[in-house]
C-alpha angles and dihedrals in degrees: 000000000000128000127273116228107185095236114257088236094061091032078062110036089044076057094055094034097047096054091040084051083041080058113041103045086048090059092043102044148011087269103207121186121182129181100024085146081067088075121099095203115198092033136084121266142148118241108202117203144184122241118207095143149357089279096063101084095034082050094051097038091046091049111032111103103251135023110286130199108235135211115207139176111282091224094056090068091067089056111099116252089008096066087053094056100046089047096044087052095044097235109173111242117228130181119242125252081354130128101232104178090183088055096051083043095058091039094055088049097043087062096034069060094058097243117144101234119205116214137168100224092200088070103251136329122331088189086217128091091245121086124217131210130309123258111224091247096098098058095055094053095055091039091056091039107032091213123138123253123224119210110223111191118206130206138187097005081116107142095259094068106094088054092053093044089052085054093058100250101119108212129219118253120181148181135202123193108208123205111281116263126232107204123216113256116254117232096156117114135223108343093001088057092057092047087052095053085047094048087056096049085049087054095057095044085054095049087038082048094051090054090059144056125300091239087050090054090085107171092356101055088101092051098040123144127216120220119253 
Protein backbone atom coordinates (compact mmCIF):
# COMPACT_ATOMS: atom_id res chain seq x y z
CA UNK A 1 0.00 0.00 0.00
CA UNK A 2 1.41 2.70 -0.98
CA UNK A 3 1.87 5.99 1.02
CA UNK A 4 -0.56 8.80 1.26
CA UNK A 5 0.99 12.66 0.65
CA UNK A 6 -1.91 15.15 1.33
CA UNK A 7 -1.72 16.92 -2.21
CA UNK A 8 0.30 20.92 -2.11
CA UNK A 9 -2.93 22.47 -3.73
CA UNK A 10 -5.33 21.38 -0.67
CA UNK A 11 -2.20 21.85 2.03
CA UNK A 12 -2.60 25.29 0.68
CA UNK A 13 -6.04 25.98 0.12
CA UNK A 14 -7.00 24.15 4.02
CA UNK A 15 -4.49 26.97 4.92
CA UNK A 16 -6.60 29.77 3.21
CA UNK A 17 -10.10 28.13 4.13
CA UNK A 18 -9.38 27.43 7.64
CA UNK A 19 -8.35 30.98 8.57
CA UNK A 20 -11.44 32.56 6.20
CA UNK A 21 -14.07 29.62 8.49
CA UNK A 22 -11.71 30.92 11.80
CA UNK A 23 -13.11 34.06 10.72
CA UNK A 24 -16.08 33.83 9.92
CA UNK A 25 -17.55 31.75 12.74
CA UNK A 26 -15.57 34.31 15.31
CA UNK A 27 -17.44 37.15 13.92
CA UNK A 28 -20.41 35.38 13.93
CA UNK A 29 -20.31 33.57 17.54
CA UNK A 30 -18.76 33.29 20.76
CA UNK A 31 -16.43 30.53 19.14
CA UNK A 32 -15.38 28.16 22.44
CA UNK A 33 -12.64 25.13 22.07
CA UNK A 34 -11.75 22.87 25.04
CA UNK A 35 -9.29 20.00 25.18
CA UNK A 36 -7.29 20.86 22.64
CA UNK A 37 -4.20 19.19 24.95
CA UNK A 38 -6.18 15.99 24.18
CA UNK A 39 -4.73 16.11 20.63
CA UNK A 40 -1.78 13.97 19.69
CA UNK A 41 -0.67 16.25 16.65
CA UNK A 42 1.81 14.44 13.97
CA UNK A 43 0.18 11.09 14.56
CA UNK A 44 -3.08 9.15 13.15
CA UNK A 45 -5.91 9.31 14.69
CA UNK A 46 -9.89 9.30 14.07
CA UNK A 47 -11.99 12.59 15.26
CA UNK A 48 -15.55 11.58 15.71
CA UNK A 49 -18.01 14.16 15.47
CA UNK A 50 -21.56 14.91 15.79
CA UNK A 51 -23.52 16.19 12.95
CA UNK A 52 -26.34 18.16 13.64
CA UNK A 53 -25.71 20.82 10.27
CA UNK A 54 -23.73 21.81 7.52
CA UNK A 55 -21.29 23.87 10.08
CA UNK A 56 -20.33 21.32 11.73
CA UNK A 57 -17.46 20.05 9.52
CA UNK A 58 -16.28 23.72 8.33
CA UNK A 59 -16.39 24.46 12.56
CA UNK A 60 -14.23 21.40 13.42
CA UNK A 61 -11.88 21.65 10.48
CA UNK A 62 -11.42 25.50 11.05
CA UNK A 63 -10.74 24.90 14.86
CA UNK A 64 -9.02 21.61 15.40
CA UNK A 65 -5.38 22.08 16.03
CA UNK A 66 -3.87 20.79 12.99
CA UNK A 67 -5.12 20.26 9.19
CA UNK A 68 -7.68 17.08 8.99
CA UNK A 69 -8.79 14.90 5.88
CA UNK A 70 -12.30 14.94 5.74
CA UNK A 71 -15.31 12.16 4.42
CA UNK A 72 -18.57 13.74 3.25
CA UNK A 73 -21.65 12.78 1.81
CA UNK A 74 -21.29 12.13 -1.86
CA UNK A 75 -24.64 14.15 -2.63
CA UNK A 76 -23.48 17.29 -0.97
CA UNK A 77 -20.83 17.76 -3.72
CA UNK A 78 -23.72 18.39 -6.54
CA UNK A 79 -25.18 21.46 -4.21
CA UNK A 80 -23.97 24.80 -5.45
CA UNK A 81 -21.40 26.51 -3.29
CA UNK A 82 -21.18 23.44 -1.22
CA UNK A 83 -19.72 21.28 -3.86
CA UNK A 84 -17.06 23.95 -4.26
CA UNK A 85 -16.12 23.87 -0.87
CA UNK A 86 -15.93 20.45 -0.40
CA UNK A 87 -13.82 20.16 -3.74
CA UNK A 88 -11.57 23.08 -3.07
CA UNK A 89 -10.77 21.30 0.64
CA UNK A 90 -10.35 17.93 -0.67
CA UNK A 91 -13.00 16.20 1.60
CA UNK A 92 -13.45 12.44 0.42
CA UNK A 93 -17.21 11.75 -0.86
CA UNK A 94 -18.92 8.70 0.44
CA UNK A 95 -22.04 7.48 -0.23
CA UNK A 96 -24.59 7.19 2.66
CA UNK A 97 -25.79 3.79 4.31
CA UNK A 98 -23.68 2.38 1.46
CA UNK A 99 -20.69 -0.32 1.57
CA UNK A 100 -17.94 1.57 -0.38
CA UNK A 101 -14.76 -0.93 -0.25
CA UNK A 102 -12.46 1.91 -2.23
CA UNK A 103 -13.41 4.43 0.52
CA UNK A 104 -12.40 2.09 3.58
CA UNK A 105 -9.24 1.30 1.32
CA UNK A 106 -8.06 5.08 1.07
CA UNK A 107 -8.95 5.66 4.52
CA UNK A 108 -6.99 3.06 5.72
CA UNK A 109 -4.38 4.31 3.82
CA UNK A 110 -4.93 7.75 4.59
CA UNK A 111 -4.17 6.70 8.67
CA UNK A 112 -1.40 3.80 7.86
CA UNK A 113 -0.24 7.37 6.43
CA UNK A 114 -0.34 9.02 9.73
CA UNK A 115 -3.33 11.80 8.78
CA UNK A 116 -5.61 12.59 11.32
CA UNK A 117 -9.30 11.84 9.35
CA UNK A 118 -12.46 13.65 10.57
CA UNK A 119 -16.01 11.49 10.29
CA UNK A 120 -19.19 11.80 11.46
CA UNK A 121 -19.86 8.08 12.59
CA UNK A 122 -23.82 8.63 12.50
CA UNK A 123 -23.59 8.85 8.61
CA UNK A 124 -24.31 12.79 7.87
CA UNK A 125 -26.37 15.60 9.49
CA UNK A 126 -29.95 14.81 11.75
CA UNK A 127 -30.54 18.46 11.83
CA UNK A 128 -31.78 17.91 15.15
CA UNK A 129 -29.72 18.03 18.68
CA UNK A 130 -30.31 14.57 19.25
CA UNK A 131 -27.81 11.74 17.67
CA UNK A 132 -28.78 8.89 16.54
CA UNK A 133 -27.17 5.87 16.40
CA UNK A 134 -23.38 4.87 14.90
CA UNK A 135 -22.90 3.23 11.62
CA UNK A 136 -20.49 0.54 11.87
CA UNK A 137 -18.05 2.42 9.71
CA UNK A 138 -16.11 3.73 12.44
CA UNK A 139 -15.24 0.65 13.92
CA UNK A 140 -13.73 -0.80 10.80
CA UNK A 141 -11.74 1.79 10.31
CA UNK A 142 -10.15 1.65 13.72
CA UNK A 143 -10.12 -2.26 13.60
CA UNK A 144 -8.06 -2.20 10.21
CA UNK A 145 -5.86 0.89 11.50
CA UNK A 146 -5.54 0.51 15.24
CA UNK A 147 -5.51 4.29 15.69
CA UNK A 148 -7.41 6.04 18.45
CA UNK A 149 -10.23 7.84 17.90
CA UNK A 150 -10.91 11.43 19.56
CA UNK A 151 -14.56 12.50 20.31
CA UNK A 152 -15.09 16.11 19.31
CA UNK A 153 -18.58 17.43 20.68
CA UNK A 154 -20.07 19.93 19.04
CA UNK A 155 -22.72 22.75 20.39
CA UNK A 156 -24.76 25.33 19.01
CA UNK A 157 -23.94 24.46 14.84
CA UNK A 158 -27.95 23.65 14.87
CA UNK A 159 -29.47 24.95 11.35
CA UNK A 160 -30.81 27.95 12.66
CA UNK A 161 -27.48 29.48 13.33
CA UNK A 162 -26.70 31.53 10.36
CA UNK A 163 -30.14 33.33 10.86
CA UNK A 164 -29.33 34.20 14.55
CA UNK A 165 -26.23 35.13 13.84
CA UNK A 166 -27.74 37.58 10.95
CA UNK A 167 -29.81 38.95 13.66
CA UNK A 168 -26.80 39.89 15.79
CA UNK A 169 -27.13 37.43 18.53
CA UNK A 170 -24.01 35.64 18.18
CA UNK A 171 -24.55 32.42 19.09
CA UNK A 172 -22.30 30.09 21.06
CA UNK A 173 -20.63 27.40 19.25
CA UNK A 174 -18.44 25.02 21.05
CA UNK A 175 -16.28 22.17 20.91
CA UNK A 176 -15.23 19.89 23.14
CA UNK A 177 -12.00 17.24 22.40
CA UNK A 178 -12.54 14.27 24.27
CA UNK A 179 -9.58 11.87 25.39
CA UNK A 180 -8.58 9.84 22.73
CA UNK A 181 -10.14 6.20 22.69
CA UNK A 182 -8.47 3.39 22.43
CA UNK A 183 -11.17 0.48 20.85
CA UNK A 184 -11.15 -3.19 21.90
CA UNK A 185 -9.66 -5.33 19.44
CA UNK A 186 -12.00 -7.45 17.52
CA UNK A 187 -11.26 -11.15 17.35
CA UNK A 188 -14.97 -12.26 16.61
CA UNK A 189 -15.68 -13.93 12.98
CA UNK A 190 -18.47 -13.56 10.27
CA UNK A 191 -21.71 -11.77 12.04
CA UNK A 192 -20.04 -11.48 15.24
CA UNK A 193 -17.51 -9.68 13.59
CA UNK A 194 -20.01 -7.11 12.30
CA UNK A 195 -21.75 -6.74 15.96
CA UNK A 196 -18.27 -6.12 17.32
CA UNK A 197 -17.36 -3.11 14.66
CA UNK A 198 -20.82 -1.70 15.58
CA UNK A 199 -20.22 -2.06 19.47
CA UNK A 200 -17.36 -0.11 19.06
CA UNK A 201 -18.88 2.32 17.28
CA UNK A 202 -21.50 2.26 20.03
CA UNK A 203 -18.56 2.78 22.56
CA UNK A 204 -17.22 6.18 20.85
CA UNK A 205 -20.77 7.71 20.38
CA UNK A 206 -21.16 7.05 24.04
CA UNK A 207 -17.92 8.64 25.02
CA UNK A 208 -18.69 11.40 22.19
CA UNK A 209 -22.38 11.44 24.09
CA UNK A 210 -20.92 11.92 27.49
CA UNK A 211 -18.73 15.50 26.05
CA UNK A 212 -22.39 17.28 25.03
CA UNK A 213 -25.79 18.32 26.40
CA UNK A 214 -28.13 16.13 27.79
CA UNK A 215 -30.87 17.22 25.04
CA UNK A 216 -27.93 16.51 22.16
CA UNK A 217 -27.37 12.61 23.68
CA UNK A 218 -30.24 11.34 21.55
CA UNK A 219 -30.22 7.25 21.78
CA UNK A 220 -27.46 7.25 23.63
CA UNK A 221 -28.58 9.72 26.74
CA UNK A 222 -29.17 6.48 28.95
CA UNK A 223 -25.20 4.90 27.96
CA UNK A 224 -23.32 8.03 28.11
CA UNK A 225 -19.78 8.27 29.40
CA UNK A 226 -18.37 10.99 31.27
CA UNK A 227 -15.22 12.02 30.64
CA UNK A 228 -12.38 11.18 33.28
Amino acid sequence: MDDYRVPLRFRISRLILRAIFRGIFGVLGRVKISGREHVPTGKAYLVAMNHVSIFDPPFAAAYWPESLEIIGASDVFAKPGQGQLLRLYGVMPVHRGEYDRSVLDRTTRILKSGQPLLIAPEGGRSHVTAMRRAMPGIGYMAEATHVPVIPAAIVGTTDDFWQRARRGEKPPLEMRIGKPIDLPPIVEKGAARHEARQRNADLVMRHLAGLLPEDYRGVYADSAIAPS
